[in-house]
Backbone bond lengths (Angstrom), bond angles and torsions (degrees), N, CA, C in turn:
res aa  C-N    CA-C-N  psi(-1)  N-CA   C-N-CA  omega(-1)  CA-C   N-CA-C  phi
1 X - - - 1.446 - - 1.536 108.54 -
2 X 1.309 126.88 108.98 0.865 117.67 -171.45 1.635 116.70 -108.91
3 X 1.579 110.90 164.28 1.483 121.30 -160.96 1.468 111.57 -88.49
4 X 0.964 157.44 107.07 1.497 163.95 -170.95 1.478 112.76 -110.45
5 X 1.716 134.48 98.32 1.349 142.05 -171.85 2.085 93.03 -76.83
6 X 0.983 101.84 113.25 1.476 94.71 162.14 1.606 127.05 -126.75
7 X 1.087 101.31 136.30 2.154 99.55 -163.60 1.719 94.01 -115.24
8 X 1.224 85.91 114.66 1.938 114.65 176.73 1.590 94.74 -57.08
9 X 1.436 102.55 -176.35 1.603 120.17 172.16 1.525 100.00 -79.87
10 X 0.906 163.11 -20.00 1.516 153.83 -158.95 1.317 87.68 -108.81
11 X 1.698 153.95 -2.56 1.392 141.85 -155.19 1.124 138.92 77.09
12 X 1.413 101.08 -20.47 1.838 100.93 -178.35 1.375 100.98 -64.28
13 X 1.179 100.42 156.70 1.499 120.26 150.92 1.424 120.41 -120.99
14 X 1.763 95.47 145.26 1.462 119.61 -178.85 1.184 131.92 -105.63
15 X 1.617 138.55 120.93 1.547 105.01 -159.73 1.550 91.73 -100.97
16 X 1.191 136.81 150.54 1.591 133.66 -167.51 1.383 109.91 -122.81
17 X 1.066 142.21 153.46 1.320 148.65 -147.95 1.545 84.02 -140.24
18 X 1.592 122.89 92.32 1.569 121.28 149.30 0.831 136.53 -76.86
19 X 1.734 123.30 156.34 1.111 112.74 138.94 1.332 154.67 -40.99
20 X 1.187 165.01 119.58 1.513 143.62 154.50 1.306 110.40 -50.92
21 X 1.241 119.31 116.78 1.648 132.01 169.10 1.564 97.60 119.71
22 X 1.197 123.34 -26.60 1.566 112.88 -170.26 1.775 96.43 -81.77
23 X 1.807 89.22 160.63 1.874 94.94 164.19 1.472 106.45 -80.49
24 X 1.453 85.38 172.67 1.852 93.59 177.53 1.397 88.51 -81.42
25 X 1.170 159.13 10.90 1.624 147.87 -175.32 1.795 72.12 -92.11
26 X 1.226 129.70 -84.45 1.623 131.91 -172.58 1.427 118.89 -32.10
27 X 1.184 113.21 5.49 1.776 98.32 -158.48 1.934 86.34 -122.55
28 X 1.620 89.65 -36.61 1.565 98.16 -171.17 1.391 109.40 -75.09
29 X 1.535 126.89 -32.32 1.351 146.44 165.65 1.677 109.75 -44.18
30 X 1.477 105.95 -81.62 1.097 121.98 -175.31 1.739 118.89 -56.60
31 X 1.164 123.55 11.83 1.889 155.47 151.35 0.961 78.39 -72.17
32 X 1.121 125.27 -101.14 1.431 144.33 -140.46 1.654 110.77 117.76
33 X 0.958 139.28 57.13 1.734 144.85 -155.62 2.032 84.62 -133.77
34 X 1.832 77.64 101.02 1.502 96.54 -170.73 1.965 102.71 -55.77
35 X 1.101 92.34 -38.47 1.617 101.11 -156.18 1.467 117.73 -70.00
36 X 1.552 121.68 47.10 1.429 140.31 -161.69 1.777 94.00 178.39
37 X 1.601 89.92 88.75 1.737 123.62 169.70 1.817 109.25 -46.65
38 X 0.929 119.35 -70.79 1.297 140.54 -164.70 1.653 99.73 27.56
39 X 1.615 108.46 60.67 1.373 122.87 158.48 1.633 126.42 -31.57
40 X 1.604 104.39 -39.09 1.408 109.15 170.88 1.662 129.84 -74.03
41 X 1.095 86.85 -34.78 1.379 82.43 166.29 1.944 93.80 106.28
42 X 1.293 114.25 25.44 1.343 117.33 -175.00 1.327 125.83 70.54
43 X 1.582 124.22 7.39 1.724 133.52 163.06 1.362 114.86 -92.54
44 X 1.877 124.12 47.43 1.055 111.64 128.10 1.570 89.27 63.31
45 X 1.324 123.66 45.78 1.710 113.88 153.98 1.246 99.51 -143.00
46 X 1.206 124.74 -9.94 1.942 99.78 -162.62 1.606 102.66 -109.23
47 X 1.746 114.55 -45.30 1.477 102.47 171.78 2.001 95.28 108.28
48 X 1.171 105.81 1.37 1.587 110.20 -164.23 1.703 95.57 -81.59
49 X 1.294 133.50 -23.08 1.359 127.57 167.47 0.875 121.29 -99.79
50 X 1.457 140.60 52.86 1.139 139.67 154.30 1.266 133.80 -81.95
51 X 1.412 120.60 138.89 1.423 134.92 -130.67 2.287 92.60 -152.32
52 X 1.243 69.70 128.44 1.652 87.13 163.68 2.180 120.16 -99.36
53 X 1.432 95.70 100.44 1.745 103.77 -165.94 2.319 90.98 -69.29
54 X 1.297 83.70 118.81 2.067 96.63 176.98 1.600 94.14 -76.86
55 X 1.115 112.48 -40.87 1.646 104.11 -154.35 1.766 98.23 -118.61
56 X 1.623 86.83 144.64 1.397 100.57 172.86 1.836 135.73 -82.20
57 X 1.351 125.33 82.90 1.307 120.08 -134.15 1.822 103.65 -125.16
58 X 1.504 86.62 99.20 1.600 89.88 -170.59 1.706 134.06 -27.27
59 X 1.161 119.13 -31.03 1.519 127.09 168.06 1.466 109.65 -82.20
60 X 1.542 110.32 17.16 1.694 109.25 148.61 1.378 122.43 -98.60
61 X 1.320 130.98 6.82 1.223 141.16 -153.31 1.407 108.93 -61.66
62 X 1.585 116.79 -6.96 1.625 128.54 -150.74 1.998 76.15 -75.39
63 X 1.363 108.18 147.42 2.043 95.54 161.90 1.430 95.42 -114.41
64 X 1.479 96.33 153.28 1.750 114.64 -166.43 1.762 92.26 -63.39
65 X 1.503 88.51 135.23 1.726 100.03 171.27 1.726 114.50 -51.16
66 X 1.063 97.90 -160.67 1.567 98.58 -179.53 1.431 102.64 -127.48
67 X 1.387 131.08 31.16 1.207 137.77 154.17 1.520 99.67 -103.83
68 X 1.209 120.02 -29.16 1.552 132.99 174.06 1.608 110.57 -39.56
69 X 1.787 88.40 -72.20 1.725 111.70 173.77 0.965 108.94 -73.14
70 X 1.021 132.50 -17.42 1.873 111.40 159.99 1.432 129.12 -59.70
71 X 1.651 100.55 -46.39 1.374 104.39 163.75 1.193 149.32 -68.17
72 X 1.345 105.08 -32.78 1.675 125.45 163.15 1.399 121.24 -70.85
73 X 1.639 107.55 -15.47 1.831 119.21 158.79 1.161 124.62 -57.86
74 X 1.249 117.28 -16.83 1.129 135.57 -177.04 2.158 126.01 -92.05
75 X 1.058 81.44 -36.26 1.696 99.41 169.94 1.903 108.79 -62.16
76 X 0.922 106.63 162.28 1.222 135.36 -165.89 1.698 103.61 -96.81
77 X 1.240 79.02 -44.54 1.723 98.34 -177.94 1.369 134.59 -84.86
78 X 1.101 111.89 -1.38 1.609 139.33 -167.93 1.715 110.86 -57.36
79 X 1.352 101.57 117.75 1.330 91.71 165.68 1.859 126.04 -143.60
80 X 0.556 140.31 -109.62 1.630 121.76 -161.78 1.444 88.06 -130.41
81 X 1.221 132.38 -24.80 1.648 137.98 170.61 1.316 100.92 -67.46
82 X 1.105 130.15 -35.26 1.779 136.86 -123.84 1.476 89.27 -78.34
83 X 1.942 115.94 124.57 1.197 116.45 135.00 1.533 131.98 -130.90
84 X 1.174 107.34 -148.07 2.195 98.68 -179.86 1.374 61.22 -117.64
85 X 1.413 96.44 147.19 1.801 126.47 152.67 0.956 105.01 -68.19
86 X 1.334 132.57 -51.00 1.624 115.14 -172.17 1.494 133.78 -80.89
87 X 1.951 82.92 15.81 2.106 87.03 152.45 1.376 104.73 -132.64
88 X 1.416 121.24 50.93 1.297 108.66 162.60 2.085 86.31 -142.09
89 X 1.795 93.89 117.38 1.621 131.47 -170.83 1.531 95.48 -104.40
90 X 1.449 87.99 101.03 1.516 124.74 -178.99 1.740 107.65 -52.13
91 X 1.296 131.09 108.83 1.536 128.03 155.08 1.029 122.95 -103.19
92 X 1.038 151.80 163.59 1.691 178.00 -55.61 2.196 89.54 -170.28
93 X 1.611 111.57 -48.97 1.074 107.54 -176.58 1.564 117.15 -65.03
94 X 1.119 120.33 5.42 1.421 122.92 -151.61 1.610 93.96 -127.83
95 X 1.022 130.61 30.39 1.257 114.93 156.75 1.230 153.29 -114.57
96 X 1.288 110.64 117.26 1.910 123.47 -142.47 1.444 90.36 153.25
97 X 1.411 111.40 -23.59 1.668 107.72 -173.18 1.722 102.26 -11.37
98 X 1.642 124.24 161.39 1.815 121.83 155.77 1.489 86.71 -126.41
99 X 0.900 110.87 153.82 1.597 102.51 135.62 2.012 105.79 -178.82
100 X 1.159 111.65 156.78 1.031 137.50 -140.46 1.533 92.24 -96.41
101 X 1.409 146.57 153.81 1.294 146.03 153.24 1.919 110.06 -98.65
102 X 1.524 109.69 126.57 1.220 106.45 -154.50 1.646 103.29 -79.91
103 X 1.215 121.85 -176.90 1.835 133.66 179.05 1.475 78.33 -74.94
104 X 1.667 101.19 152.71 1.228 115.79 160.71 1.718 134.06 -101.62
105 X 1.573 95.31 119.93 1.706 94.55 -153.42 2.092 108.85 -61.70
């Protein structure tokens, strides 16, 4: 079960107790940390959970598809970290995960 630090739009940070197998859109949801939309419902169309990853954490190695980067091309906010939480599938190796919840475009 791994530990995931996540810092809302106001700054706090949260340390989260995941699942293994869930996305970080699920881990951040199931908090309840209003400030991460994920309008879609986690199918990778709307772009409403996007999250800036702080730390470099080998069981992220997956690179965002190119339906990923299509969507996050689109934000205002986009930056070279930038992914949707609800394609990065939380493992056991990944814990320390950071990552940041982005402004909402």
């Amino acid at each position: 079960m791994p530990q995931v630090v996540i810092t809302d739009r106001s700054g706090r940070e949260l340390i989260l107790e995941a699942l293994s197998g869930n996305t970080l859109m699920q881990a951040i949801a199931d908090e309840g940390i209003a400030d991460l939309l994920a309008l879609c419902g986690g199918v990778c169309s709307c772009a409403t959970c996007h999250v800036y990853v702080e730390s470099d954490i080998e069981g992220l190695s997956q690179p965002a598809s190119d339906d990923e980067k299509a969507l996050l091309e689109f934000s205002d906010h986009c930056r070279e970290n930038s992914r949707l939480s609800c394609q990065i599938r939380l493992t056991d190796a990944m814990n320390g995960l950071r990552a940041t919840i982005a402004p909402e475009d």
